[in-house]
C-alpha positions as CSV (number, residue, x, y, z in Angstrom):
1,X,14.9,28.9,42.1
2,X,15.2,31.7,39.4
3,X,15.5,30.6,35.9
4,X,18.5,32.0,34.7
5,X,18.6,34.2,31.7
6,X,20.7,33.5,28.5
7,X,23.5,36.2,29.6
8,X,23.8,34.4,32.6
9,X,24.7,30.7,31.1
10,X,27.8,29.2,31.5
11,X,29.4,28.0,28.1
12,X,28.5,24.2,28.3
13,X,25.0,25.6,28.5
14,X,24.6,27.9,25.5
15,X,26.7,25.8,23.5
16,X,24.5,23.0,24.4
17,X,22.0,24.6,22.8
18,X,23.4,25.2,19.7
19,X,25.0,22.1,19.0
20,X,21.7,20.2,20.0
21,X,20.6,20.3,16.1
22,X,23.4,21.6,13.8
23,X,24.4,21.1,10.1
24,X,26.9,18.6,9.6
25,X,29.1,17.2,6.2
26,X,27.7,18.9,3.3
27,X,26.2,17.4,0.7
28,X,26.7,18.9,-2.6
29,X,27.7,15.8,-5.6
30,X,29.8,17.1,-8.4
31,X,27.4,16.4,-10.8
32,X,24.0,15.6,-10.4
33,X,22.4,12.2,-12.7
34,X,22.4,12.3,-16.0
35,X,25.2,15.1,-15.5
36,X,22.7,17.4,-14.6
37,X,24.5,20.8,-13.3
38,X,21.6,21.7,-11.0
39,X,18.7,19.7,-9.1
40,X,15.3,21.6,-9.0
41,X,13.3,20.4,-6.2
42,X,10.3,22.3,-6.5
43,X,7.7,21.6,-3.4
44,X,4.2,22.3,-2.8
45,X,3.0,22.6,1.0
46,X,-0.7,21.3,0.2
47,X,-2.3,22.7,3.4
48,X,-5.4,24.3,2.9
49,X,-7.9,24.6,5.3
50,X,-5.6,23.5,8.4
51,X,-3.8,26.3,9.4
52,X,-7.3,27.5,10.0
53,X,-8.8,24.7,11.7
54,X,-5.1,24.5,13.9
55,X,-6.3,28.0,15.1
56,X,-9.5,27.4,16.0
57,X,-10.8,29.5,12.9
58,X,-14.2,27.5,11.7
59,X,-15.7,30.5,9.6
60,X,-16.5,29.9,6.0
61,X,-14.4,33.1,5.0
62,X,-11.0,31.6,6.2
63,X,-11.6,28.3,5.3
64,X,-12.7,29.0,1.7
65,X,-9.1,30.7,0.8
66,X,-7.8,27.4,1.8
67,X,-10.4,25.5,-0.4
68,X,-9.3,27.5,-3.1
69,X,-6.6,25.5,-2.8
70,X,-7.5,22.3,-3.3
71,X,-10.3,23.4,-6.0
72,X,-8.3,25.5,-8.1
73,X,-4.5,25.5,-7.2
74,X,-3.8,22.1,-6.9
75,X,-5.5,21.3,-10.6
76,X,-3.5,24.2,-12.2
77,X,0.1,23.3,-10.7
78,X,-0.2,19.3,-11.7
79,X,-1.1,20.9,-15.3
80,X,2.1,22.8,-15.1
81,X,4.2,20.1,-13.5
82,X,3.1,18.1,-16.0
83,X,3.9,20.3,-18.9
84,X,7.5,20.3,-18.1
85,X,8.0,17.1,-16.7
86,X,8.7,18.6,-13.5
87,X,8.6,15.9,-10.8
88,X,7.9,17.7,-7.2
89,X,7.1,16.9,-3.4
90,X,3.6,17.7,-1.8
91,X,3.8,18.4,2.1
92,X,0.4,17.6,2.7
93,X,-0.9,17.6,6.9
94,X,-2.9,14.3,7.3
95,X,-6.0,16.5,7.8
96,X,-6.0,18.0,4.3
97,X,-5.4,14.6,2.2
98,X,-8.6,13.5,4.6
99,X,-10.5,16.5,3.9
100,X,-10.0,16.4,-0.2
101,X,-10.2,12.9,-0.8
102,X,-8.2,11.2,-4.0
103,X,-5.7,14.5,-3.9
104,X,-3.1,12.3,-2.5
105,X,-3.1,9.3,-4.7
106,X,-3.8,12.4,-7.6
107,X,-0.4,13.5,-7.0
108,X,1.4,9.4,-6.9
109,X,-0.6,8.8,-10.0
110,X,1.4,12.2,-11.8
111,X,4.4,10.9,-10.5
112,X,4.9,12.9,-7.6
113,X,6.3,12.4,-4.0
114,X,4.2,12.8,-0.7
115,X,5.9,13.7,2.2
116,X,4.6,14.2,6.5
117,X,3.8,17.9,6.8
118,X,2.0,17.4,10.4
119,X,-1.6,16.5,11.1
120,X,-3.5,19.9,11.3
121,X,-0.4,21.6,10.5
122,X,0.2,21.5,14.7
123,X,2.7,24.3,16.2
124,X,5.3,21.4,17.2
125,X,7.3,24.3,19.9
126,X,3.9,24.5,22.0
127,X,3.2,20.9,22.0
128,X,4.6,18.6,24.6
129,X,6.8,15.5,23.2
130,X,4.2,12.9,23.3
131,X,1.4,14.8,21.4
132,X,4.2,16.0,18.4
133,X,5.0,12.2,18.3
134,X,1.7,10.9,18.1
135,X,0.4,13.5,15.6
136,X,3.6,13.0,13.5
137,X,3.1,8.9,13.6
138,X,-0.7,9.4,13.0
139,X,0.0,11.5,10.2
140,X,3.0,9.1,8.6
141,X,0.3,6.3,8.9
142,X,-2.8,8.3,7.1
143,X,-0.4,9.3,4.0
144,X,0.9,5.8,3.3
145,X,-2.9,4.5,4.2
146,X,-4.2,7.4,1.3
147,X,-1.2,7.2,-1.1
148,X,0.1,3.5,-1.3
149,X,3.8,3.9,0.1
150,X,5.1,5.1,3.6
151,X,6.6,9.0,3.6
152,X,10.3,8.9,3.8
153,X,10.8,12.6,4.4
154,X,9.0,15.4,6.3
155,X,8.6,19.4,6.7
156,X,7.5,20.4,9.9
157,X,4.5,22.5,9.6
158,X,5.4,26.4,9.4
159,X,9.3,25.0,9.9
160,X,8.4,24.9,13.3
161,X,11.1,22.8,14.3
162,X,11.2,21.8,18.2
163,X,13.9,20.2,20.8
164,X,11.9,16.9,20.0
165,X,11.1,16.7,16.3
166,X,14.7,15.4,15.4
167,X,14.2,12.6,17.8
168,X,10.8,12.0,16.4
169,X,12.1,12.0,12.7
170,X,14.9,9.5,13.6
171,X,12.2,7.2,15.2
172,X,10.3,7.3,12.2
173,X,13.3,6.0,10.1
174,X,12.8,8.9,7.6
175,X,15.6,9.9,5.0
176,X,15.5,13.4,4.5
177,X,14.3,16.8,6.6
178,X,13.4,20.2,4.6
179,X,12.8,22.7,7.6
180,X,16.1,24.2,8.1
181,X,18.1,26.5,7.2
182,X,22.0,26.1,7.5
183,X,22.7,26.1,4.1
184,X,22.1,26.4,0.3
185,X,22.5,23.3,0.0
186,X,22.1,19.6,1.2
187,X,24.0,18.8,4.3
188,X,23.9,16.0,7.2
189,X,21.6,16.9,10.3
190,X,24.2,16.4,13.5
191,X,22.5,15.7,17.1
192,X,24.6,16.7,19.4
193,X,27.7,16.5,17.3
194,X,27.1,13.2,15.9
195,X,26.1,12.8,12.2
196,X,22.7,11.4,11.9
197,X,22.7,10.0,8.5
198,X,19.5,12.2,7.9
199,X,20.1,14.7,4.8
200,X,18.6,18.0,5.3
201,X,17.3,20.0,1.7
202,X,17.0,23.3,3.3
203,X,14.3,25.8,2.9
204,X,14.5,29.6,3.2
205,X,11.5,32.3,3.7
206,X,12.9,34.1,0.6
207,X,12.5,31.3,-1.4
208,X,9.1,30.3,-0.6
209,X,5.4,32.2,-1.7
210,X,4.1,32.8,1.7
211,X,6.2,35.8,3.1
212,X,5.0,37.8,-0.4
213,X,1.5,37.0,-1.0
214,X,0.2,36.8,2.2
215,X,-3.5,38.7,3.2
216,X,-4.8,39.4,6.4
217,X,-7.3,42.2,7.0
218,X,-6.9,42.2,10.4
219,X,-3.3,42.8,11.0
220,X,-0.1,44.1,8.9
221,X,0.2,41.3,6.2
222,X,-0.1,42.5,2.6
223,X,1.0,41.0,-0.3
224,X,3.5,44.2,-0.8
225,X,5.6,42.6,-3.4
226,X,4.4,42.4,-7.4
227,X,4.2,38.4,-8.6
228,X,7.0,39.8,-11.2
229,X,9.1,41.1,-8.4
230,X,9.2,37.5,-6.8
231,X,9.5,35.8,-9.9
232,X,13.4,37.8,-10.6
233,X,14.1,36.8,-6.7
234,X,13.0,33.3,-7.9
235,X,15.5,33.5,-11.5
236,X,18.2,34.8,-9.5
237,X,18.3,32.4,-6.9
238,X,17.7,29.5,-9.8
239,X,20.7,30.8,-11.7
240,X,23.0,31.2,-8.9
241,X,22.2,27.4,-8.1
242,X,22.8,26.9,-11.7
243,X,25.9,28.2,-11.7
244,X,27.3,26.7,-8.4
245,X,26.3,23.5,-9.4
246,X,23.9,23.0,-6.5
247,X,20.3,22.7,-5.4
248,X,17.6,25.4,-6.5
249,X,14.8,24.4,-4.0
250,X,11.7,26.3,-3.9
251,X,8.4,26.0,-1.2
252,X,4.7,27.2,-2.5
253,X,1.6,26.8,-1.6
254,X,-1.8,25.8,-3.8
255,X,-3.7,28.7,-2.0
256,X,-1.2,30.6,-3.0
257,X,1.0,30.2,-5.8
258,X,-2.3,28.7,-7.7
259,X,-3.9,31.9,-8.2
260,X,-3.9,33.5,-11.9
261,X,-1.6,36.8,-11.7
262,X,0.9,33.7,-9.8
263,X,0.8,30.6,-11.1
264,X,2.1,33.2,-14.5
265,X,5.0,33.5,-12.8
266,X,5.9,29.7,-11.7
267,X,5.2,29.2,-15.7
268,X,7.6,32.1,-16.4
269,X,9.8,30.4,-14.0
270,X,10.5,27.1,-15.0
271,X,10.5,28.3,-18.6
272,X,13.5,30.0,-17.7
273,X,14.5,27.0,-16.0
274,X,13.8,24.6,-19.0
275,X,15.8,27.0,-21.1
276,X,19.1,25.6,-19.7
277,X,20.4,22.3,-20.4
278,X,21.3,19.8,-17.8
279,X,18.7,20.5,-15.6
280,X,17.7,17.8,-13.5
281,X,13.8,18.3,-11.8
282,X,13.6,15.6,-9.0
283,X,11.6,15.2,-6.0
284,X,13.1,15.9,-2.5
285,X,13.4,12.1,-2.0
286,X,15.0,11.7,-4.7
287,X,17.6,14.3,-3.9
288,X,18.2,13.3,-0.9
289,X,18.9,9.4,-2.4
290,X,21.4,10.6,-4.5
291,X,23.6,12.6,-2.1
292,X,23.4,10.0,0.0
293,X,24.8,7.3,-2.2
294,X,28.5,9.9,-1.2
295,X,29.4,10.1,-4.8
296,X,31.7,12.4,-6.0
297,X,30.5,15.3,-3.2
298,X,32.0,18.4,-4.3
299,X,33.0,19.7,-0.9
């Protein structure tokens, strides 16, 4: 039998589809602890040399941009974080807190929340079921094993979320998600029209490092955008949030936000960010506690 094509399916099919993950109540507070009129929920995806070794790339070229970011990156953004009191969430695949061994329990001992970012930060859509499971369980394991405490929340390695990983999330018991993209905001995942009870802090590729300082020689990726060009992206997305009274979350990488010319800008940034009052910097978990408590949600 011929596999149909999408203008071919009935509406119980396509609509199947689409309702199969979906955002549900949002989750925006009226006011955020303390009275805080924003929550900064600054994240760090701590994958060095995995997407490398995921590909089957073993040359010392590649792998060394991702040691740069465990060498020099990672030291220079708990500096900063540090600096400004700015408590953040490391996605770290199971591989990388193996590889670089005390960077997990660096980031507890500074205050920080690790959360599952895959084991070799695996593309979940070309795995079967079973194998996204056990690399997501084996990671969960390996990061409470390293850190101390079990992860509560996950980001599913390049946001590659498949038809399995809500099921697999929910298995886990975990509180929070942060690879979609419904919304500015927090809001409650929905499978299959029925809430979940699992908040979702959603990401966006214009808020995260990667799209703009990317390098490949071999194909089209450049880093085409000035570090000062993605820092005003950065304010204005910040002071929107501000003003709204909602969530200004932001995804980097210690490859790649750590480097001079950029980790200028994250300073410049959350000077600007310290420069406004009520300002509340809290890790994803900690977000995604608070909206959950149902207090005072704004709509």
């Amino acid at each position: 039998m011929t596999e149909q094509q999408p203008w071919q399916w009935d509406e119980p099919t396509w609509r199947g589809h689409v309702e199969r993950v979906r955002a549900g109540r949002p989750l925006r507070p009226h006011s955020w602890p303390g009275g805080a009129k924003v929550a900064v929920a600054l994240s760090f995806d701590s994958d060095h040399e995995t997407p490398a070794l995921r590909d089957g790339n073993v040359l010392p070229g590649t792998l060394s941009q991702g040691e740069y970011g465990a060498r020099v990156g990672v030291p220079r953004i708990l500096t900063l974080l540090e600096r400004f009191e700015a408590r953040s969430t490391f996605f770290m695949p199971a591989v990388s807190a193996l590889l670089h061994d005390g960077e997990v329990k660096s980031y507890v001992d500074a205050g920080h929340e690790v959360a599952l970012h895959g084991w070799i930060h695996e593309r979940n859509t070309r795995l079967p079921p079973e194998a996204e499971r056990d690399l997501t369980f084996r990671a969960a394991d390996t990061l409470e094993r390293l850190g101390g405490t079990r992860p509560v929340g996950i980001r599913t390695p390049s946001w590659d979320f498949s038809a399995h990983s809500l099921r697999i999330i929910r298995e886990l018991g975990l509180t929070y998600d942060s690879s979609l993209m419904a919304d500015d905001d927090c809001y409650e995942i929905l499978a299959d029209g029925e809430p979940t009870g699992i908040v979702e802090l959603p990401v966006e590729w214009i808020r995260d490092d990667m799209p703009y300082f990317t390098m490949d020689r071999f194909t089209s990726l450049r880093p085409y955008t000035p570090p000062r060009g993605v820092l005003s992206l950065w304010r204005d997305e910040f002071d929107a949030a501000y003003a709204e009274g909602g969530i200004f979350q932001l995804t980097m990488h210690p490859h790649c936000i750590g480097h001079r010319s950029r980790i200028a800008i994250l300073t410049e940034l959350l000077e600007h960010i310290a420069s406004h009052e009520d300002v509340w910097f809290a890790t994803h978990a900690q977000i995604a506690n608070h909206v959950l408590s149902g207090k005072d949600l704004s709509r």
